[in-house]
N, C-alpha and C positions, 0 to 999 in steps of 0.2 A: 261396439263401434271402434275402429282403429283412430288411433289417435294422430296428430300429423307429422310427418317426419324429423321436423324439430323437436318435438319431444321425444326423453330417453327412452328406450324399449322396457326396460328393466331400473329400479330404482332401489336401494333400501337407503332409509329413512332412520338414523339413529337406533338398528337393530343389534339384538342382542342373542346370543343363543350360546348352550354351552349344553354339558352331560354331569348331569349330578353338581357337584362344587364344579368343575373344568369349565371354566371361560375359554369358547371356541373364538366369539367374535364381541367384542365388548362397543357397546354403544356406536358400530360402524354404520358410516354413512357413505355411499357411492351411488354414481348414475353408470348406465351401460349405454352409449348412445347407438342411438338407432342406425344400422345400417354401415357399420362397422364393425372391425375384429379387435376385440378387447381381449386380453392375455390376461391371467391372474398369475401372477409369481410367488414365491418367496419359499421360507425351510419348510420341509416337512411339518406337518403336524399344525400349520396356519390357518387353516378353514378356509382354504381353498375349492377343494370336494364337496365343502359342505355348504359354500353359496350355492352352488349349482342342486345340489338338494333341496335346498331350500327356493330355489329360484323354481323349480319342479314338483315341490308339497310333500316331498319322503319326508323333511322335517319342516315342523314350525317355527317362526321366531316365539321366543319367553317374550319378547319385550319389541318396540318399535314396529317397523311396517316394512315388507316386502313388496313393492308395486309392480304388478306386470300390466304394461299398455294403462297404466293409471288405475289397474284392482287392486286391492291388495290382497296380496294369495295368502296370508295365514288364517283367515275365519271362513274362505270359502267352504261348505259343502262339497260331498262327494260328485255330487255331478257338474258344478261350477267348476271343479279342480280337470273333471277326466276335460271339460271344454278349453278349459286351457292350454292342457298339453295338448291339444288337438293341434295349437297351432306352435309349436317346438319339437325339434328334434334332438335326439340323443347319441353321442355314442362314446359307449362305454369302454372303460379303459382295457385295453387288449379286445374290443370288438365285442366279444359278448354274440357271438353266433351261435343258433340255434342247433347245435351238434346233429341235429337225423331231420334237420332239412336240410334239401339244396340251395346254392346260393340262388337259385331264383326264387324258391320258397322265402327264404329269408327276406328277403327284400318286398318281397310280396305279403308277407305277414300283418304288418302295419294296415295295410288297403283290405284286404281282407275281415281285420280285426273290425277297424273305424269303419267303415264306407259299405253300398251294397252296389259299384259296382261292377259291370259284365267282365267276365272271363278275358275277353279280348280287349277291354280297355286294360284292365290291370295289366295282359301281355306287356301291350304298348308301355305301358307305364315302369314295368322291371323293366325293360330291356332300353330305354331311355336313359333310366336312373345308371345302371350298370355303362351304359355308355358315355355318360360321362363322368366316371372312374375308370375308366379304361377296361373293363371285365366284361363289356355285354359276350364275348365269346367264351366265357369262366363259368356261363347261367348253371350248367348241367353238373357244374361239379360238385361236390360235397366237402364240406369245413376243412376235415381233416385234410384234405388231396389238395388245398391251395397253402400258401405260404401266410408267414405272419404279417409282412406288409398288405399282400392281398385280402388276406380277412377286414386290415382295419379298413383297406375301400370296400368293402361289399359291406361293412357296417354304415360306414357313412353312405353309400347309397341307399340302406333301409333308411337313417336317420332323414331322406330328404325324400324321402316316398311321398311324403303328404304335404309337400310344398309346405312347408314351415316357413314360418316370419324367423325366430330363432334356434341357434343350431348350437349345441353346447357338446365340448368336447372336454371330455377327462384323461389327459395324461397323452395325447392322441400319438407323440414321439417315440414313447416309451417302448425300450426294446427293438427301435429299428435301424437296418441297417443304413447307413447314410442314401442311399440311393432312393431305397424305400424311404427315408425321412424326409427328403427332399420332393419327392410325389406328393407325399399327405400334408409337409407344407406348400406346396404350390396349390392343388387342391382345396384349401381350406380359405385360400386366400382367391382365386379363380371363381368359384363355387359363391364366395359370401358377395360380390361383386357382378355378375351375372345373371345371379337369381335374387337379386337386390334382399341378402338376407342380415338377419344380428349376428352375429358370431361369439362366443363367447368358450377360451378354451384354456385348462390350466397345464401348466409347462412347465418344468427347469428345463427344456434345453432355450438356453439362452441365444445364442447364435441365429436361429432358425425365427424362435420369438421374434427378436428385436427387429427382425427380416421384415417379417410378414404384418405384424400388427401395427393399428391406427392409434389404438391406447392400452397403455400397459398399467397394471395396477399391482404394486408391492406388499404384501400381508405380514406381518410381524407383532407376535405378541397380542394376538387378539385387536391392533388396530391395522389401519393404512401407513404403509411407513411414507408410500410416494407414489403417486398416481398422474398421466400424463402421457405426452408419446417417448418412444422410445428413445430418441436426444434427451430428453428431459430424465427420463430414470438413467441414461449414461452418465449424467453431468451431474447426477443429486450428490449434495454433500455431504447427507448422513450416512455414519459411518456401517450402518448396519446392510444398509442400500449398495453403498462401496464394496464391503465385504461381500455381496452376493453376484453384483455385475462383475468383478474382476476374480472372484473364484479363489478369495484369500484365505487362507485353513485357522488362523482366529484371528479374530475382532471380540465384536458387541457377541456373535455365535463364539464358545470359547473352545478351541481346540481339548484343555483339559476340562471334564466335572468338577463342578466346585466343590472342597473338602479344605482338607487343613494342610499345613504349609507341608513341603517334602521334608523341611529340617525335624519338624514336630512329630512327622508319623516314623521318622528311622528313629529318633529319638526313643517315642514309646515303645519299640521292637528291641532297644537295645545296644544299636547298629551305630545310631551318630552319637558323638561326644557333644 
Protein backbone atom coordinates (compact mmCIF):
# COMPACT_ATOMS: atom_id res chain seq x y z
CA UNK A 1 0.00 0.00 0.00
CA UNK A 2 1.40 3.52 -1.04
CA UNK A 3 1.76 5.51 1.75
CA UNK A 4 0.44 9.35 1.58
CA UNK A 5 2.01 12.07 0.04
CA UNK A 6 3.14 13.67 3.23
CA UNK A 7 5.23 11.11 4.04
CA UNK A 8 8.91 10.81 2.58
CA UNK A 9 9.33 8.37 -0.28
CA UNK A 10 12.59 7.38 0.86
CA UNK A 11 13.95 7.51 4.50
CA UNK A 12 17.31 6.20 6.17
CA UNK A 13 17.16 6.06 9.79
CA UNK A 14 20.50 6.42 11.62
CA UNK A 15 22.43 4.06 8.81
CA UNK A 16 25.49 2.84 8.56
CA UNK A 17 27.50 1.10 5.85
CA UNK A 18 31.10 1.08 4.83
CA UNK A 19 33.75 -1.62 2.96
CA UNK A 20 35.89 -3.59 5.25
CA UNK A 21 37.33 -0.90 8.05
CA UNK A 22 36.17 2.37 5.33
CA UNK A 23 33.30 4.30 6.92
CA UNK A 24 31.04 5.18 3.64
CA UNK A 25 28.17 6.56 5.69
CA UNK A 26 28.47 6.85 9.53
CA UNK A 27 25.30 6.62 11.58
CA UNK A 28 23.46 8.98 8.66
CA UNK A 29 20.02 9.95 8.85
CA UNK A 30 17.88 11.79 5.92
CA UNK A 31 14.22 11.77 4.42
CA UNK A 32 13.84 12.15 0.47
CA UNK A 33 10.49 13.81 0.23
CA UNK A 34 8.02 12.59 -1.79
CA UNK A 35 7.36 14.15 -5.02
CA UNK A 36 10.37 16.21 -5.23
CA UNK A 37 13.93 16.53 -6.85
CA UNK A 38 16.31 15.98 -4.12
CA UNK A 39 20.16 16.50 -5.37
CA UNK A 40 22.85 14.74 -3.27
CA UNK A 41 26.23 16.70 -3.48
CA UNK A 42 29.53 16.84 -2.01
CA UNK A 43 33.70 15.42 -2.91
CA UNK A 44 34.17 12.48 -4.47
CA UNK A 45 34.32 9.43 -2.60
CA UNK A 46 31.18 10.69 -0.06
CA UNK A 47 28.63 7.89 -0.63
CA UNK A 48 26.81 9.49 -2.79
CA UNK A 49 26.55 6.37 -5.31
CA UNK A 50 26.23 4.40 -2.68
CA UNK A 51 22.80 5.78 -1.14
CA UNK A 52 21.24 5.26 -4.36
CA UNK A 53 22.54 1.51 -4.06
CA UNK A 54 21.55 1.11 -1.34
CA UNK A 55 18.22 2.76 -1.77
CA UNK A 56 17.96 -0.14 -4.86
CA UNK A 57 19.41 -3.35 -2.51
CA UNK A 58 23.03 -3.72 -4.76
CA UNK A 59 24.06 -3.01 -1.10
CA UNK A 60 22.87 -3.37 2.60
CA UNK A 61 23.10 -1.32 5.46
CA UNK A 62 25.64 -2.90 8.51
CA UNK A 63 23.63 -1.11 10.73
CA UNK A 64 20.18 1.25 11.08
CA UNK A 65 17.18 1.09 8.44
CA UNK A 66 16.73 2.10 4.77
CA UNK A 67 12.78 2.77 4.30
CA UNK A 68 11.31 2.64 1.08
CA UNK A 69 7.36 3.90 1.18
CA UNK A 70 7.79 2.80 5.01
CA UNK A 71 9.71 -1.13 4.12
CA UNK A 72 12.72 -1.34 5.04
CA UNK A 73 14.87 -2.59 2.16
CA UNK A 74 17.89 -4.31 3.96
CA UNK A 75 16.14 -7.78 5.22
CA UNK A 76 13.90 -7.94 2.24
CA UNK A 77 14.10 -11.28 0.28
CA UNK A 78 14.82 -11.66 -3.16
CA UNK A 79 11.56 -11.32 -4.50
CA UNK A 80 10.25 -8.43 -1.85
CA UNK A 81 13.50 -6.49 -3.45
CA UNK A 82 12.83 -7.33 -7.55
CA UNK A 83 8.78 -5.78 -6.15
CA UNK A 84 10.34 -2.97 -5.25
CA UNK A 85 12.24 -1.84 -7.86
CA UNK A 86 9.41 -2.53 -9.89
CA UNK A 87 8.26 0.59 -8.72
CA UNK A 88 11.89 2.96 -9.33
CA UNK A 89 13.73 3.79 -12.18
CA UNK A 90 17.24 4.03 -12.95
CA UNK A 91 19.70 5.63 -14.89
CA UNK A 92 23.02 5.01 -14.97
CA UNK A 93 25.91 7.19 -15.08
CA UNK A 94 26.80 7.71 -19.04
CA UNK A 95 23.38 5.77 -19.85
CA UNK A 96 24.24 2.32 -19.58
CA UNK A 97 22.67 1.35 -23.10
CA UNK A 98 22.40 -1.93 -24.29
CA UNK A 99 25.07 -1.87 -27.20
CA UNK A 100 23.27 -4.49 -29.97
CA UNK A 101 19.84 -3.24 -29.32
CA UNK A 102 18.03 -0.49 -30.81
CA UNK A 103 16.94 2.45 -28.92
CA UNK A 104 13.53 1.16 -29.11
CA UNK A 105 14.68 -2.16 -28.03
CA UNK A 106 16.34 -0.40 -25.21
CA UNK A 107 13.60 1.22 -23.93
CA UNK A 108 11.43 -1.56 -24.52
CA UNK A 109 13.58 -3.82 -22.35
CA UNK A 110 12.23 -3.05 -19.12
CA UNK A 111 8.30 -3.90 -20.20
CA UNK A 112 9.33 -6.72 -21.78
CA UNK A 113 11.51 -8.05 -18.81
CA UNK A 114 8.54 -7.05 -15.94
CA UNK A 115 5.13 -7.23 -17.67
CA UNK A 116 3.48 -9.64 -20.30
CA UNK A 117 2.18 -7.04 -22.26
CA UNK A 118 0.95 -7.00 -26.13
CA UNK A 119 3.41 -6.14 -28.72
CA UNK A 120 1.30 -3.08 -29.75
CA UNK A 121 0.77 -1.75 -26.25
CA UNK A 122 4.63 -1.92 -25.57
CA UNK A 123 4.77 0.11 -29.24
CA UNK A 124 2.74 2.64 -27.78
CA UNK A 125 4.45 2.80 -24.77
CA UNK A 126 8.38 3.17 -26.46
CA UNK A 127 7.43 5.65 -28.53
CA UNK A 128 5.47 7.77 -25.89
CA UNK A 129 8.43 7.32 -23.55
CA UNK A 130 10.84 8.38 -26.49
CA UNK A 131 8.57 11.26 -27.07
CA UNK A 132 8.87 12.83 -24.34
CA UNK A 133 12.66 13.08 -24.51
CA UNK A 134 12.47 14.34 -27.65
CA UNK A 135 13.94 10.97 -29.59
CA UNK A 136 10.51 9.17 -30.65
CA UNK A 137 12.12 9.82 -34.29
CA UNK A 138 15.87 8.20 -32.97
CA UNK A 139 13.63 4.68 -32.20
CA UNK A 140 15.46 2.80 -35.31
CA UNK A 141 18.88 3.77 -34.45
CA UNK A 142 21.47 1.91 -32.57
CA UNK A 143 23.79 3.26 -29.50
CA UNK A 144 26.64 3.71 -31.28
CA UNK A 145 24.99 6.19 -34.35
CA UNK A 146 23.32 8.69 -31.51
CA UNK A 147 25.43 11.18 -29.40
CA UNK A 148 26.37 11.05 -25.76
CA UNK A 149 23.58 13.64 -24.76
CA UNK A 150 21.08 11.52 -26.71
CA UNK A 151 21.90 8.22 -25.09
CA UNK A 152 21.47 9.68 -21.65
CA UNK A 153 17.68 10.61 -22.80
CA UNK A 154 17.04 7.25 -24.36
CA UNK A 155 18.26 5.96 -20.98
CA UNK A 156 16.02 7.89 -18.95
CA UNK A 157 13.16 7.17 -21.22
CA UNK A 158 14.07 3.21 -20.41
CA UNK A 159 14.33 4.43 -16.79
CA UNK A 160 10.39 5.70 -16.92
CA UNK A 161 9.24 2.77 -19.03
CA UNK A 162 7.26 1.39 -16.14
CA UNK A 163 5.89 4.44 -14.68
CA UNK A 164 7.96 4.72 -11.51
CA UNK A 165 7.11 6.51 -8.20
CA UNK A 166 11.00 7.05 -7.99
CA UNK A 167 13.62 7.90 -10.53
CA UNK A 168 17.27 7.99 -9.45
CA UNK A 169 19.88 9.40 -11.39
CA UNK A 170 23.79 8.93 -11.07
CA UNK A 171 26.17 11.60 -12.31
CA UNK A 172 23.21 12.24 -14.96
CA UNK A 173 25.64 15.94 -16.21
CA UNK A 174 28.43 14.19 -16.52
CA UNK A 175 30.43 14.69 -19.68
CA UNK A 176 27.74 16.94 -21.35
CA UNK A 177 27.92 19.53 -23.46
CA UNK A 178 26.06 22.57 -22.04
CA UNK A 179 23.34 22.40 -24.50
CA UNK A 180 22.85 18.74 -23.85
CA UNK A 181 23.30 19.62 -19.93
CA UNK A 182 20.65 21.96 -20.13
CA UNK A 183 18.00 19.37 -21.92
CA UNK A 184 18.81 16.57 -19.25
CA UNK A 185 18.30 19.47 -16.62
CA UNK A 186 15.09 20.71 -17.81
CA UNK A 187 14.12 17.16 -18.34
CA UNK A 188 14.53 15.85 -15.00
CA UNK A 189 12.96 18.59 -13.55
CA UNK A 190 9.78 18.73 -16.38
CA UNK A 191 9.46 14.87 -16.11
CA UNK A 192 9.46 14.66 -11.96
CA UNK A 193 6.59 17.23 -12.08
CA UNK A 194 4.32 16.00 -14.72
CA UNK A 195 4.45 12.43 -13.95
CA UNK A 196 4.07 13.48 -10.19
CA UNK A 197 7.49 11.33 -9.61
CA UNK A 198 10.51 11.22 -6.47
CA UNK A 199 13.49 12.28 -7.94
CA UNK A 200 16.57 11.59 -6.61
CA UNK A 201 20.03 12.47 -8.53
CA UNK A 202 23.81 12.86 -7.62
CA UNK A 203 25.69 15.92 -9.15
CA UNK A 204 28.82 18.30 -8.80
CA UNK A 205 27.46 20.40 -11.40
CA UNK A 206 26.43 23.02 -9.20
CA UNK A 207 24.93 25.55 -11.39
CA UNK A 208 22.41 23.30 -13.01
CA UNK A 209 21.67 21.55 -9.39
CA UNK A 210 20.97 24.61 -7.45
CA UNK A 211 18.66 25.40 -10.83
CA UNK A 212 16.53 22.64 -10.73
CA UNK A 213 16.21 21.05 -7.34
CA UNK A 214 13.51 21.27 -4.27
CA UNK A 215 16.27 19.90 -1.58
CA UNK A 216 19.73 19.62 -1.80
CA UNK A 217 21.59 17.38 0.59
CA UNK A 218 25.71 17.96 1.37
CA UNK A 219 27.70 14.62 2.13
CA UNK A 220 31.07 14.92 3.92
CA UNK A 221 33.00 12.58 5.74
CA UNK A 222 30.62 9.91 6.11
CA UNK A 223 27.91 12.51 7.64
CA UNK A 224 25.43 15.24 6.38
CA UNK A 225 27.27 18.38 6.42
CA UNK A 226 23.87 20.56 5.22
CA UNK A 227 20.76 19.56 3.89
CA UNK A 228 17.76 21.92 2.71
CA UNK A 229 16.95 23.86 -0.46
CA UNK A 230 19.15 25.29 -2.45
CA UNK A 231 19.25 29.10 -0.54
CA UNK A 232 19.88 27.33 2.45
CA UNK A 233 23.03 25.25 1.18
CA UNK A 234 24.10 28.96 -0.54
CA UNK A 235 23.94 30.61 2.77
CA UNK A 236 25.50 27.63 5.05
CA UNK A 237 28.29 28.77 7.10
CA UNK A 238 30.22 25.75 7.49
CA UNK A 239 33.25 26.08 6.12
CA UNK A 240 33.41 22.74 4.17
CA UNK A 241 29.75 23.67 2.59
CA UNK A 242 31.59 27.23 1.66
CA UNK A 243 34.34 25.65 0.15
CA UNK A 244 32.22 23.41 -2.15
CA UNK A 245 29.34 26.09 -3.27
CA UNK A 246 32.01 28.69 -4.14
CA UNK A 247 34.44 26.23 -5.82
CA UNK A 248 37.50 27.39 -3.41
CA UNK A 249 40.76 25.05 -4.10
CA UNK A 250 41.56 24.64 -0.11
CA UNK A 251 39.62 24.91 2.94
CA UNK A 252 38.40 21.95 5.50
CA UNK A 253 39.18 19.71 1.39
CA UNK A 254 43.16 20.80 1.54
CA UNK A 255 44.81 21.74 -1.58
CA UNK A 256 48.12 20.11 -0.22
CA UNK A 257 48.33 16.00 1.36
CA UNK A 258 49.09 16.14 4.74
CA UNK A 259 52.90 15.23 5.45
CA UNK A 260 55.48 17.15 7.16
CA UNK A 261 56.44 20.70 6.98
CA UNK A 262 58.33 21.92 3.45
CA UNK A 263 61.30 23.19 5.94
CA UNK A 264 61.53 19.54 7.54
CA UNK A 265 61.50 17.42 4.33
CA UNK A 266 64.37 19.88 2.28
CA UNK A 267 65.93 19.80 5.59
CA UNK A 268 66.23 15.77 5.62
CA UNK A 269 67.36 15.84 1.70
CA UNK A 270 70.04 18.22 2.67
CA UNK A 271 68.76 21.18 0.69
CA UNK A 272 67.45 23.74 3.55
CA UNK A 273 69.75 25.07 6.26
Amino acid sequence: MTSPRSTPLVELKNLTFGYGERVILDNVSMTIPRGKVTALMGASGGGKTTILRLIGGQNRAQSGQLLFDGQDVTPMNQTEMYAARRRMGMLFQFGALFADLSVFENVAFPLREHTNLPNTLIRDIVLMKLNAVGLRGARDLMPSEVSGGMARRIALARAIALDPELVMYDEPFSGLDPISLGIAARLIRELNDTMGLTSIFVSHELEQTLAIADHVIILANGKIAVQGTPETVRQSTDPLVHQYVNALPDGPVRFHYPGPSITEDFASLGVAK
